[in-house]
Backbone as JSON Lines, residues from 0, in Angstrom:
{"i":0,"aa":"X","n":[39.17,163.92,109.9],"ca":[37.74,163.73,109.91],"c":[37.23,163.65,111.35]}
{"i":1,"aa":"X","n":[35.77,164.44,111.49],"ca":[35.27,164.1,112.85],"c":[33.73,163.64,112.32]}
{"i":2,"aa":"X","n":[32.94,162.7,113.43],"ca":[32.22,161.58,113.31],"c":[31.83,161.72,114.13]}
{"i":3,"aa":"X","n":[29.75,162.45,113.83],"ca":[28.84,162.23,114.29],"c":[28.51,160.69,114.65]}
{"i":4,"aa":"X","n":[28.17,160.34,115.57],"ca":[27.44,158.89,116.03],"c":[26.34,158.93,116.64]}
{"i":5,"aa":"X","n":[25.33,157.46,116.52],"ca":[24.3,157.4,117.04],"c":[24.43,155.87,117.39]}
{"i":6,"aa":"X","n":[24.5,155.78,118.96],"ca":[24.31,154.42,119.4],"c":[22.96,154.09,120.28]}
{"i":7,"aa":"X","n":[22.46,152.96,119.75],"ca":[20.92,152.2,120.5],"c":[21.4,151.24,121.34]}
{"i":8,"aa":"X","n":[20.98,151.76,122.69],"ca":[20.94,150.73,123.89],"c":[20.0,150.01,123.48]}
{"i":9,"aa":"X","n":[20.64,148.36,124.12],"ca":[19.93,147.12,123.59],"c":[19.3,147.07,125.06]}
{"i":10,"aa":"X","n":[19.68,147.72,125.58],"ca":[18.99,147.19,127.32],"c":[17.49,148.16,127.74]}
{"i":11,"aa":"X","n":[17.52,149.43,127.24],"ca":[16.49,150.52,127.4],"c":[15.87,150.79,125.81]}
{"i":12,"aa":"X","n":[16.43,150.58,125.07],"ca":[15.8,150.88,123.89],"c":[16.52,152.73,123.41]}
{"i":13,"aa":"X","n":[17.02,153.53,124.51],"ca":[17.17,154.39,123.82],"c":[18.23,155.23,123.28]}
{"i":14,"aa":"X","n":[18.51,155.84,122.42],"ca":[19.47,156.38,121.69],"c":[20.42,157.82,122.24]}
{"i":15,"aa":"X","n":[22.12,157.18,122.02],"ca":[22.69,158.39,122.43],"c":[23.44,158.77,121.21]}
{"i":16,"aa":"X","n":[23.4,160.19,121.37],"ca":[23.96,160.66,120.21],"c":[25.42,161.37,120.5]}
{"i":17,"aa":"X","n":[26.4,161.13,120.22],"ca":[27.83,161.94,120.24],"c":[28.75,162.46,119.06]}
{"i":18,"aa":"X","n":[29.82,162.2,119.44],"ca":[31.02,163.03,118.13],"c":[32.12,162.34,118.54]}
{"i":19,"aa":"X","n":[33.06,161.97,117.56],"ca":[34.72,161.56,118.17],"c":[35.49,161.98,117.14]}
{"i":20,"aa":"X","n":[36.8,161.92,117.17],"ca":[37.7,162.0,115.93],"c":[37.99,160.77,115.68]}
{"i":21,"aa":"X","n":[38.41,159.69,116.82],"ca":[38.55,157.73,116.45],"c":[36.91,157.68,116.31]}
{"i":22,"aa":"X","n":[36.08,157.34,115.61],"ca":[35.12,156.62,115.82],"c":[35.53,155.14,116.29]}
{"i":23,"aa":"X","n":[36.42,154.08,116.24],"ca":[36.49,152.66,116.21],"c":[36.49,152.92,117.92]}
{"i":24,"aa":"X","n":[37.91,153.75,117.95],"ca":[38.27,154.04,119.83],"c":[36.77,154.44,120.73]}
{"i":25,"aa":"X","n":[35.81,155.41,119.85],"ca":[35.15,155.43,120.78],"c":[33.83,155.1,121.29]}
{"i":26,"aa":"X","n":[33.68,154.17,119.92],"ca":[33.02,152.65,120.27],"c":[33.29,151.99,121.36]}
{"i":27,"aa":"X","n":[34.66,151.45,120.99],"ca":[35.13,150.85,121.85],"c":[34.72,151.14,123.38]}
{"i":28,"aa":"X","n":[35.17,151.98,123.56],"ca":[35.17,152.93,125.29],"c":[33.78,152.62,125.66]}
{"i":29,"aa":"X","n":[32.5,153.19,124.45],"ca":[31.3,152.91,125.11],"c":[31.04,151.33,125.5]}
{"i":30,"aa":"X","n":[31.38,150.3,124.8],"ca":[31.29,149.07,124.88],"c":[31.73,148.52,126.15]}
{"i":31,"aa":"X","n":[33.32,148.84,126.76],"ca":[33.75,148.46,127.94],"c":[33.11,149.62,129.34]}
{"i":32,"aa":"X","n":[32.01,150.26,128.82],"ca":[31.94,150.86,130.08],"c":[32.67,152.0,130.53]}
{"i":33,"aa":"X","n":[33.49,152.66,129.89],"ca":[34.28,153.6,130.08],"c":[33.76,155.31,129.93]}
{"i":34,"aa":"X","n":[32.65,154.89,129.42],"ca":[31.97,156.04,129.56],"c":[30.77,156.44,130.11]}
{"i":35,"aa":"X","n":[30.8,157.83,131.18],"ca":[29.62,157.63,132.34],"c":[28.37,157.45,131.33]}
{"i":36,"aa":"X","n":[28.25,158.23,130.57],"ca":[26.79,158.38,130.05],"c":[26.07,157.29,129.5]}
{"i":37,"aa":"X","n":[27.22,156.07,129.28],"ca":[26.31,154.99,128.61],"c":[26.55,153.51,129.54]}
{"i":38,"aa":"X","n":[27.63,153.92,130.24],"ca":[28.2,152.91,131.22],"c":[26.67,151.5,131.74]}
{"i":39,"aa":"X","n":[25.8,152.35,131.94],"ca":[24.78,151.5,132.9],"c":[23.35,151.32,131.34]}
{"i":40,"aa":"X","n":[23.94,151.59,130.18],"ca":[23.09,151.34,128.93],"c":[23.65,150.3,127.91]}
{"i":41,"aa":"X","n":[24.25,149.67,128.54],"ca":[24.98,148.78,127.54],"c":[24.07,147.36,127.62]}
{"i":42,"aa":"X","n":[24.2,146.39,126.45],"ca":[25.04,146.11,125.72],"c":[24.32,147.65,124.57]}
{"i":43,"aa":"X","n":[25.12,147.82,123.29],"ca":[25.51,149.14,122.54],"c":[25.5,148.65,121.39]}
{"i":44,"aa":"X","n":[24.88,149.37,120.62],"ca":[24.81,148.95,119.02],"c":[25.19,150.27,118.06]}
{"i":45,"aa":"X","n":[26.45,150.32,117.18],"ca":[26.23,151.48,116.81],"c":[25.67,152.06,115.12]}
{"i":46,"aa":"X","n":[24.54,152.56,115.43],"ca":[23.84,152.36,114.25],"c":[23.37,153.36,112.82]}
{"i":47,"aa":"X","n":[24.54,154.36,113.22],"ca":[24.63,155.55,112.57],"c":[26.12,156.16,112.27]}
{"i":48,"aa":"X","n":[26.49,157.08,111.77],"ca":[27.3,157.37,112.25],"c":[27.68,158.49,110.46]}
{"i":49,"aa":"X","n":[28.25,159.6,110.88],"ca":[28.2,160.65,109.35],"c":[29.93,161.35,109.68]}
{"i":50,"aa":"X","n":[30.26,161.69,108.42],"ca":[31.99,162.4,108.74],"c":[32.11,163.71,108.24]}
{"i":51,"aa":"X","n":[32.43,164.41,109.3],"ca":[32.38,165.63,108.98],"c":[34.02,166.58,108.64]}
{"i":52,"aa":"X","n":[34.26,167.31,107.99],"ca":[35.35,167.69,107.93],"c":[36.13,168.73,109.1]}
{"i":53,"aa":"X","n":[35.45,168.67,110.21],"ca":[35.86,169.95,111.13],"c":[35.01,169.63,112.36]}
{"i":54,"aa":"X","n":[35.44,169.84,113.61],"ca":[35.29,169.16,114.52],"c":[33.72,170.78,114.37]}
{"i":55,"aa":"X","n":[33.98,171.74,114.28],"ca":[33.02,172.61,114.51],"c":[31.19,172.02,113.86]}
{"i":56,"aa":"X","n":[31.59,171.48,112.52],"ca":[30.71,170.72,111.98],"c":[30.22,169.58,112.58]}
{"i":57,"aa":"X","n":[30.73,168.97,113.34],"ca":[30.37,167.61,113.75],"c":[29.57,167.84,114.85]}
{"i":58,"aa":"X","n":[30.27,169.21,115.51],"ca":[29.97,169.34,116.91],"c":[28.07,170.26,116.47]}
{"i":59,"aa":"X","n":[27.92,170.77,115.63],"ca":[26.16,171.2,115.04],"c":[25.35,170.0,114.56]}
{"i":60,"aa":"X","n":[26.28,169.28,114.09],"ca":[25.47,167.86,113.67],"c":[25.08,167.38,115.08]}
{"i":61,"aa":"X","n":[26.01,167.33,115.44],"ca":[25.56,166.0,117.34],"c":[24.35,167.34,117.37]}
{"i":62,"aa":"X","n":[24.55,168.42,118.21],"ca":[23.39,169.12,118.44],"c":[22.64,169.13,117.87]}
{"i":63,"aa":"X","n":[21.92,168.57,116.16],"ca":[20.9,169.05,115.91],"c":[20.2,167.46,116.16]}
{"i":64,"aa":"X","n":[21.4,166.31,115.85],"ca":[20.59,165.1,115.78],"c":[19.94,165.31,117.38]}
{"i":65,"aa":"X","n":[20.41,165.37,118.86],"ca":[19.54,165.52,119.62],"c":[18.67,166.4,120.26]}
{"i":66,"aa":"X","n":[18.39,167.26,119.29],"ca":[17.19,167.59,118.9],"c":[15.66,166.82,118.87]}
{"i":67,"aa":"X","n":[14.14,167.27,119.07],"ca":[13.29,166.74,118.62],"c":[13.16,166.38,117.01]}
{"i":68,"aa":"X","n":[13.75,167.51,116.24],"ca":[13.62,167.21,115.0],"c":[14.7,166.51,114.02]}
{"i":69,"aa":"X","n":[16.35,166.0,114.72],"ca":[16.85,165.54,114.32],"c":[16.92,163.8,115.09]}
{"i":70,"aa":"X","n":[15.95,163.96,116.29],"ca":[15.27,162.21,116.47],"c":[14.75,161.73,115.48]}
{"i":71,"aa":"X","n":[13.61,162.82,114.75],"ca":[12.61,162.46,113.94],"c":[13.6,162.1,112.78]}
{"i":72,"aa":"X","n":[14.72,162.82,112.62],"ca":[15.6,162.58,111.17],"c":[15.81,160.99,111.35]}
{"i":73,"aa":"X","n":[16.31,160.71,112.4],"ca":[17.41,159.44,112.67],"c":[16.48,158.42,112.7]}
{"i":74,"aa":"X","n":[15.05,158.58,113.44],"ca":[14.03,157.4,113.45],"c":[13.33,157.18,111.63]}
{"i":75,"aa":"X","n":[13.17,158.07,111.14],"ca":[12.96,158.16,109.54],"c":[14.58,157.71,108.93]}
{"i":76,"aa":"X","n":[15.21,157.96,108.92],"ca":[16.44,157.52,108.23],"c":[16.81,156.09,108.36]}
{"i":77,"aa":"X","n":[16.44,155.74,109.31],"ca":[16.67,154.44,110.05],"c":[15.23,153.82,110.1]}
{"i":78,"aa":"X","n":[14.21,153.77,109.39],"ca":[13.29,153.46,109.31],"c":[12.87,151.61,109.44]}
{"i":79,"aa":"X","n":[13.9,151.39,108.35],"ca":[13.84,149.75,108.41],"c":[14.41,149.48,109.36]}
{"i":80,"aa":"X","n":[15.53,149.79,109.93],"ca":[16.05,149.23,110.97],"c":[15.31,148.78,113.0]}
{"i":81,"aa":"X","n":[14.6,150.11,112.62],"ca":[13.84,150.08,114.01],"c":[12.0,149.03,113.81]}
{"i":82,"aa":"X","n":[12.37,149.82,112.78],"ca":[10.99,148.32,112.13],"c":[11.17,147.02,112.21]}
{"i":83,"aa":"X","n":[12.37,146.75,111.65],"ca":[12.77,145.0,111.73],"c":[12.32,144.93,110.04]}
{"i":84,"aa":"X","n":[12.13,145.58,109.28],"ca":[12.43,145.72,107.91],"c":[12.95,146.16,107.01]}
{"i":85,"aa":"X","n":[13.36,144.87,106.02],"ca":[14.72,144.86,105.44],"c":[14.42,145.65,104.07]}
């Protein structure tokens, strides 16, 4: 399995979107800083996340979620969450 993700910086408010084959490992990594792109966006919440059967699949998913129209998916999908309603 490979695993679209979507993590919300608690420090800027805004959302990065990636792919891993560990999702737990590469949580992890973003959490300690180990990775440039989120290194200076932490603390990290991860608040999405979909499994795809083929890294080729996962890798069109990440591209479409950061997209304008796959923000709009993730902010609608996640609707209560960014609201603060349950």
């Amino acid at each position: 399995m490979f695993y679209t993700y979507v993590l919300h910086s608690l420090k800027d408010g805004n959302l990065y979107v990636g792919y891993t084959k560990d999702l737990n490992l590469r949580f992890e990594q973003h959490q300690k800083g180990q990775v440039e792109s989120t290194m200076n966006r932490r603390p990290l919440e991860l608040i999405y996340y979909e499994a795809c059967l083929t890294q080729a699949d996962a890798l069109k998913r990440e591209k479409y979620l950061k997209t304008h129209y796959g923000r709009m998916f993730i902010k609608n999908r996640l609707k209560s969450y960014f609201t603060g309603q349950a």
